[in-house]
DRENDRENTOR-47394 format. One record per residue (C-alpha): chain; x, y, z. Coordinates in pm, whole numbers, plus 50000, padded with zeros to 5 digits. Layout:
REM DRENDRENTOR-47394
  mol     px     py     pz
    A      X      Y      Z
...
//
This chain:
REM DRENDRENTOR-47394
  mol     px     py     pz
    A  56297  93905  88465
    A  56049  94019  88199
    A  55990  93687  88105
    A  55591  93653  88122
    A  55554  93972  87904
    A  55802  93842  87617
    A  55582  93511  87597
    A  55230  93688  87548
    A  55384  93853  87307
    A  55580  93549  87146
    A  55208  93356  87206
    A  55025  93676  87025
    A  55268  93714  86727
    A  55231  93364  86708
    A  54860  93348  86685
    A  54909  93588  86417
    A  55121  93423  86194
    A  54939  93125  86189
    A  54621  93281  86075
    A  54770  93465  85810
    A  54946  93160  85666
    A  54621  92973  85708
    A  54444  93278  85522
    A  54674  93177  85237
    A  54817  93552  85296
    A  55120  93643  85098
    A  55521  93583  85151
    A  55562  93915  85211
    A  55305  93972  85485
    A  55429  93695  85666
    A  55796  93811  85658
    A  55618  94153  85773
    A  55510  93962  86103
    A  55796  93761  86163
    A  55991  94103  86157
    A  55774  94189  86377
    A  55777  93961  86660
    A  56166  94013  86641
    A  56123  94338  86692
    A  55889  94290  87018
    A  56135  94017  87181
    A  56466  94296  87133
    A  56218  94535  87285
    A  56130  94267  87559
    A  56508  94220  87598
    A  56573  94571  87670
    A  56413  94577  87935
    A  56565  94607  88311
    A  56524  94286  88448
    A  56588  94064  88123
    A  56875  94241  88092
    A  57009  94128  88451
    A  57148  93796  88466
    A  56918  93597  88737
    A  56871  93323  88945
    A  56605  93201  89150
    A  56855  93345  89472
    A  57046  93604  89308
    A  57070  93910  89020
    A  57425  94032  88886
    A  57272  94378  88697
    A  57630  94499  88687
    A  57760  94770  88392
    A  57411  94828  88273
    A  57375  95233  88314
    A  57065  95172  88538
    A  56987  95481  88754
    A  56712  95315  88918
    A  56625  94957  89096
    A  56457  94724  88865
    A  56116  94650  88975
    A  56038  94335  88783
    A  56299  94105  88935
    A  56252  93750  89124
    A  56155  93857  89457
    A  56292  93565  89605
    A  56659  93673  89540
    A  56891  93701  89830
    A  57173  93867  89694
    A  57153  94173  89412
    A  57453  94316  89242
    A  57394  94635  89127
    A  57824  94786  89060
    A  57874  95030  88780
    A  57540  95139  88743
    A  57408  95545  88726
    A  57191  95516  89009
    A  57197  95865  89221
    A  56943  95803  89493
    A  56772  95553  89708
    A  56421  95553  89839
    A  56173  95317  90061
    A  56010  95185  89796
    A  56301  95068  89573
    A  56349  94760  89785
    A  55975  94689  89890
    A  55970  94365  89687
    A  56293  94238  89794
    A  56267  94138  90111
    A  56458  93815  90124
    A  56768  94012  90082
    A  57059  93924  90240
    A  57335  94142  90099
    A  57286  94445  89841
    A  57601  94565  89622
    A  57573  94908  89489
    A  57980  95023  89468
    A  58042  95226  89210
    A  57771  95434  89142
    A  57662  95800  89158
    A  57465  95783  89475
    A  57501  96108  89700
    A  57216  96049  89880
    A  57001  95770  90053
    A  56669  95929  90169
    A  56501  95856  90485
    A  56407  95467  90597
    A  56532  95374  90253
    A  56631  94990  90420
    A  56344  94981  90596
    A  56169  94651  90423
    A  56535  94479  90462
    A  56494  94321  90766
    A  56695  94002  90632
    A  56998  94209  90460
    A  57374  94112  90685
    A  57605  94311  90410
    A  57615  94663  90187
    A  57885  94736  89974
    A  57883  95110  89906
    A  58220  95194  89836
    A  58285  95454  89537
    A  57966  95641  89586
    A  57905  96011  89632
    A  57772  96019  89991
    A  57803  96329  90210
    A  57673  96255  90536
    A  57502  95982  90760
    A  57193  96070  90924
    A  57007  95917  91233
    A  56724  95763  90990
    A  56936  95626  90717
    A  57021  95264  90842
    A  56671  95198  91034
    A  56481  94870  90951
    A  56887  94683  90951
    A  56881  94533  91257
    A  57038  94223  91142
    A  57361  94371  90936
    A  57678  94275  91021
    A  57859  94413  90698
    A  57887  94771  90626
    A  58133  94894  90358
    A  58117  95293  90280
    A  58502  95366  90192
    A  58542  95580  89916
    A  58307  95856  89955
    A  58250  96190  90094
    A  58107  96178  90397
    A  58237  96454  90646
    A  57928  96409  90891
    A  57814  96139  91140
    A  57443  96182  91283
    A  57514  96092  91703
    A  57284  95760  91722
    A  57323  95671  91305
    A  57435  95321  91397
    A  57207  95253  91687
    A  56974  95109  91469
    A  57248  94800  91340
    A  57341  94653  91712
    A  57450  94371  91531
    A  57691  94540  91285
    A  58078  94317  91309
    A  58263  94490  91066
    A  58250  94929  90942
    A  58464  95051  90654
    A  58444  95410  90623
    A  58760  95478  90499
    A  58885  95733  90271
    A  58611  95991  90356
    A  58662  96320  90470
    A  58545  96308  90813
    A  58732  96581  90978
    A  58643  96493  91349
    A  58429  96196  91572
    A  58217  96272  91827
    A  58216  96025  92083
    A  57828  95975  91992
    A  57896  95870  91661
    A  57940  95493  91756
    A  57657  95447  92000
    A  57479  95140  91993
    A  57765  94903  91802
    A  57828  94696  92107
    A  57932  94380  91827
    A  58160  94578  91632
    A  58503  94363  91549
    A  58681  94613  91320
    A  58674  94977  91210
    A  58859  95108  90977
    A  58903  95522  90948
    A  59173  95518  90756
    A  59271  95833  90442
    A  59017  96081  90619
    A  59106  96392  90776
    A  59082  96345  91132
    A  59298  96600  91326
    A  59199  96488  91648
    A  59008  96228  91862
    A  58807  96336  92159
    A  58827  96138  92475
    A  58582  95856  92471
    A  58568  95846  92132
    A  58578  95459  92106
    A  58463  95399  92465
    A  58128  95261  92436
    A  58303  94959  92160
    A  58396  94676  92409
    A  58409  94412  92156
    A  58685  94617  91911
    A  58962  94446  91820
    A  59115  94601  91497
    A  59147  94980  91471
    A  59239  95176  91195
    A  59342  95534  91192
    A  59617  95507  90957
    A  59714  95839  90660
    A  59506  96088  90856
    A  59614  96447  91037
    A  59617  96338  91402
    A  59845  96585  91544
    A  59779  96507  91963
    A  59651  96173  92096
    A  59448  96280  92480
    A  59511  96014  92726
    A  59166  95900  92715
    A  59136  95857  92339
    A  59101  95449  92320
    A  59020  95415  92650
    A  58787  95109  92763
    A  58885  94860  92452
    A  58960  94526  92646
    A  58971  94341  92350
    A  59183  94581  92109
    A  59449  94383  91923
    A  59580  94642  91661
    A  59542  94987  91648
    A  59722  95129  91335
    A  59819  95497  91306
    A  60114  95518  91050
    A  60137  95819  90875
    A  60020  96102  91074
    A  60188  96384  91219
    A  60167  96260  91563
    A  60492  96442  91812
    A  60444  96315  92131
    A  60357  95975  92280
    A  60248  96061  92614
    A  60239  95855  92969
    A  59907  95710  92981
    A  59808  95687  92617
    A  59771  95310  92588
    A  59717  95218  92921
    A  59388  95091  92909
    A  59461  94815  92615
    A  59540  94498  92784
    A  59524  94284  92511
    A  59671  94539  92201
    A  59923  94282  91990
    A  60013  94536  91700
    A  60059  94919  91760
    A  60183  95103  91426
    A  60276  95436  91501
    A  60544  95455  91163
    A  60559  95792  90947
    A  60466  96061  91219
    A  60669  96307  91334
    A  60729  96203  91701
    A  61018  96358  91891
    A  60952  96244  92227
    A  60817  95915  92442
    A  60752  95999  92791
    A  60895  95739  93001
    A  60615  95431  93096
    A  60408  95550  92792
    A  60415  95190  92661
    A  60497  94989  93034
    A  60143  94865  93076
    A  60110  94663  92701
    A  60224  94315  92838
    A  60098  94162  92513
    A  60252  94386  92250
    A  60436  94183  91945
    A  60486  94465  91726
    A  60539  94848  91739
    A  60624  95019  91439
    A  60866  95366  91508
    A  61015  95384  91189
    A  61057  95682  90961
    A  60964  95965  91291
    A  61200  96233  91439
    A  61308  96052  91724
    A  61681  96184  91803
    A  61958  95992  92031
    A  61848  96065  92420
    A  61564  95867  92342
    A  61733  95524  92349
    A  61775  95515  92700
    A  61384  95476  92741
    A  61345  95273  92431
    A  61655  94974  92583
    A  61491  95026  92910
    A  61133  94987  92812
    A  61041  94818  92480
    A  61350  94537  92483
    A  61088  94285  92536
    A  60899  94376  92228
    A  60925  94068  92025
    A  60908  94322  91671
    A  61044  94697  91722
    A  61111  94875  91420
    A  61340  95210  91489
    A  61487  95274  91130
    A  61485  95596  90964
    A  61466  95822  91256
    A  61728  96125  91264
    A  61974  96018  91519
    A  62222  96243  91539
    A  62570  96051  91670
    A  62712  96413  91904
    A  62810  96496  92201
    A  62453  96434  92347
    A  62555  96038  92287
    A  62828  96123  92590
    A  62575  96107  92854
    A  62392  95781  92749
    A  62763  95597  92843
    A  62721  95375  92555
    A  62955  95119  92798
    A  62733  95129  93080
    A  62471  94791  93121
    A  62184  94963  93018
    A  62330  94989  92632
    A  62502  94678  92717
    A  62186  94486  92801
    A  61989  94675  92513
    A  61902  94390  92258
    A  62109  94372  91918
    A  61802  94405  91704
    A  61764  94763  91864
    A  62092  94847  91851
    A  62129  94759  91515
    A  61843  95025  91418
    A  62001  95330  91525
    A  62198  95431  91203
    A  62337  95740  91281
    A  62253  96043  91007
    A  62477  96352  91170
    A  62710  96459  91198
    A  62819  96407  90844
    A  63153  96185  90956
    A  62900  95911  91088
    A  62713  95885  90866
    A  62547  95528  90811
    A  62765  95435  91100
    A  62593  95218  91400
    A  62591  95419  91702
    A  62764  95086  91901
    A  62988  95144  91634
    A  63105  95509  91749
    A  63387  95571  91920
    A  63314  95891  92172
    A  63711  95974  92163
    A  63641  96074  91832
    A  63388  96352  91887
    A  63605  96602  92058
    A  63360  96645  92315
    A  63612  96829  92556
    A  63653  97117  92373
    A  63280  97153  92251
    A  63250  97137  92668
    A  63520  97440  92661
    A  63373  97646  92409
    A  63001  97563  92610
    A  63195  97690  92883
    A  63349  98038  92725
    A  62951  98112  92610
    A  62840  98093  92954
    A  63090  98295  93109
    A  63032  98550  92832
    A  62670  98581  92896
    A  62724  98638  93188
    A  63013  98917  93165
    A  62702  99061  92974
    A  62456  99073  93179
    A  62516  99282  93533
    A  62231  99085  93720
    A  62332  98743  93605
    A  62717  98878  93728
    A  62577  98947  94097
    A  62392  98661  94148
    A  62703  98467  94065
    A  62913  98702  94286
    A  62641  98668  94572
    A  62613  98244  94559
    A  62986  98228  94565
    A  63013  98486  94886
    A  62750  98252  95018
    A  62973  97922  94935
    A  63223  98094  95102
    A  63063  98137  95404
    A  62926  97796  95465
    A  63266  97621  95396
    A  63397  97825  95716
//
């Protein structure tokens, strides 16, 4: 902490003084001294480490514009703050004399890059807190020497590129935040070797799509997050072999389609969030195997009418299902669902209650239970279905002979 050089200096200055007053010097030389030995403890207090506030375990060197790691520290500490500093890079040698660390916080820096083996002395270190830095990538050499970290925190940065193999070297790592990035992609390589991992979080990148076996080789998952991305397509294999998933959150995408097969390999997912997409269609089964599932978020996507026969059939049991703010449109397509019939009848009220219809314009903010299908003059949008078809068909001479042909060939069978 600087402290050995401030008291040779205090003990020289000292020394000084004393002679001078013993050599009967004058006031004014004295006063000269004194001013001096001021002037050598400010420039002793200037220094890096005096001006980080230490302890025998830890250093808080927060706000202090350093753009470097202070060399003259305790090197017993276990724990060194370094936020709001100017610090760009970090090297091997930066942490040589720190080796008792056991978590390093540098958030809120400039750093853009960290240069080969730079953790390589940190044998003991179980957290980093990188968030707000400037980082652009992740190579294969940049987390060697951490086999013991179980913290990594890297949201806030840049980084569109993974090395394959960068985490192989921290088998031990729980929890990865590398959200708000711009990773564009994963490549199923990108998360080899993390056999411990509990949670990742992905969310605010720019992930269009996830490549089968993405998340495979992660048995111990159990909180996913993919949420305010640009996943457009999930493949049936995308979070396939997670046994121990519990929540997978992907609200606010532009996801259309929930296809059969998508979740079936998640026995033990609690908490799916699939709100604020743009998803049209769920293929019947597409959630049938999730026998665990307490919550699954549908809200604000462009699901229309016709899909409520799949949702009462399939997702009743869902202790939470949140439906609101989809488009259903309350027409003539609401004829076929037979909104008497026991599969609307059976359809719980807290689904029911969801599907607020938004056209046409009459129903508006009506319930669907609520409508009355007398009231949407089906029969003579049937009729004027009816007159279309028959014009198309005056229209178009081949269409007109086939018809002609299949009712000659009623004919004959009927006699």
């Amino acid at each position: 902490m600087g402290v050995p050089r401030l008291s040779w200096v205090c003990l020289l200055c000292f020394q000084a003084t004393v002679s001078t007053v013993t050599g009967s010097d004058t006031m004014s030389s004295l006063l000269t001294r004194v001013l001096l030995l001021l002037l050598f403890i400010l420039e002793d207090l200037q220094t890096t480490g005096a001006s980080c506030d230490c302890s025998a375990s830890t250093c808080r060197c927060g706000g202090l514009s350093l753009t470097t790691i202070p060399q003259d520290l305790p090197t017993s500490i276990t724990s060194l703050y370094m936020e709001y500093n100017n610090i760009t890079e970090l090297r091997m040698p930066d942490f040589s004399r720190y080796r008792n660390l056991s978590s390093l916080s540098l958030p809120d820096n400039h750093l853009f890059v960290i240069r080969s083996r730079a953790f390589y002395h940190l044998t003991n270190l179980t957290s980093i807190d990188l968030r707000w830095n400037k980082l652009t990538s992740l190579k294969a050499d940049t987390f060697v020497g951490l086999g013991g970290l179980q913290a990594l925190n890297l949201d806030y940065n840049n980084i569109s590129s993974i090395d394959e193999g960068t985490f192989s070297e921290t088998p031990k790592l729980v929890h990865l935040l590398l959200g708000s990035n711009r990773l564009t992609s994963i490549s199923p390589g990108s998360f080899t070797g993390l056999n411990q991992l509990q949670l990742l979080d992905l969310f605010s990148n720019q992930i269009t799509y996830i490549q089968p076996g993405t998340f495979s080789n992660l048995p111990q998952l159990k909180h996913l997050y993919l949420y305010q991305n640009r996943i457009t397509n999930i493949h049936q294999h995308s979070f396939s072999n997670l046994p121990q998933l519990q929540l997978l959150s992907l609200f606010s995408n532009k996801i259309t389609e929930i296809r059969l097969g998508t979740f079936t390999d998640l026995p033990r997912l609690q908490e799916l969030d699939l709100d604020f997409n743009h998803i049209t269609n769920i293929q019947s089964g597409a959630f049938s195997n999730l026998s665990q599932l307490e919550y699954l978020g549908l809200g604000h996507n462009q699901m229309k009418v016709p899909l409520l026969t799949t949702i009462c059939h399939e997702l009743s049991s869902v202790p939470t299902l949140i439906l609101t703010n989809n488009p259903w449109q309350c027409d003539c397509r609401i004829v076929s669902l037979n909104l008497q019939d026991q599969t609307c009848q059976s359809c719980p009220r807290e689904i029911m209650d969801q599907i607020i219809c938004t056209e046409p314009a009459k129903f508006r903010t009506q319930k669907l239970k609520d409508i009355n299908v007398a009231d949407l003059n089906c029969t003579e949008t049937s009729k004027a279905n009816s007159a279309t078809s028959a014009s198309h068909l005056q229209h178009s001479p081949n269409m007109l002979t086939l018809y002609l042909l299949l009712s000659v060939l009623a004919l004959l069978l009927e006699t």
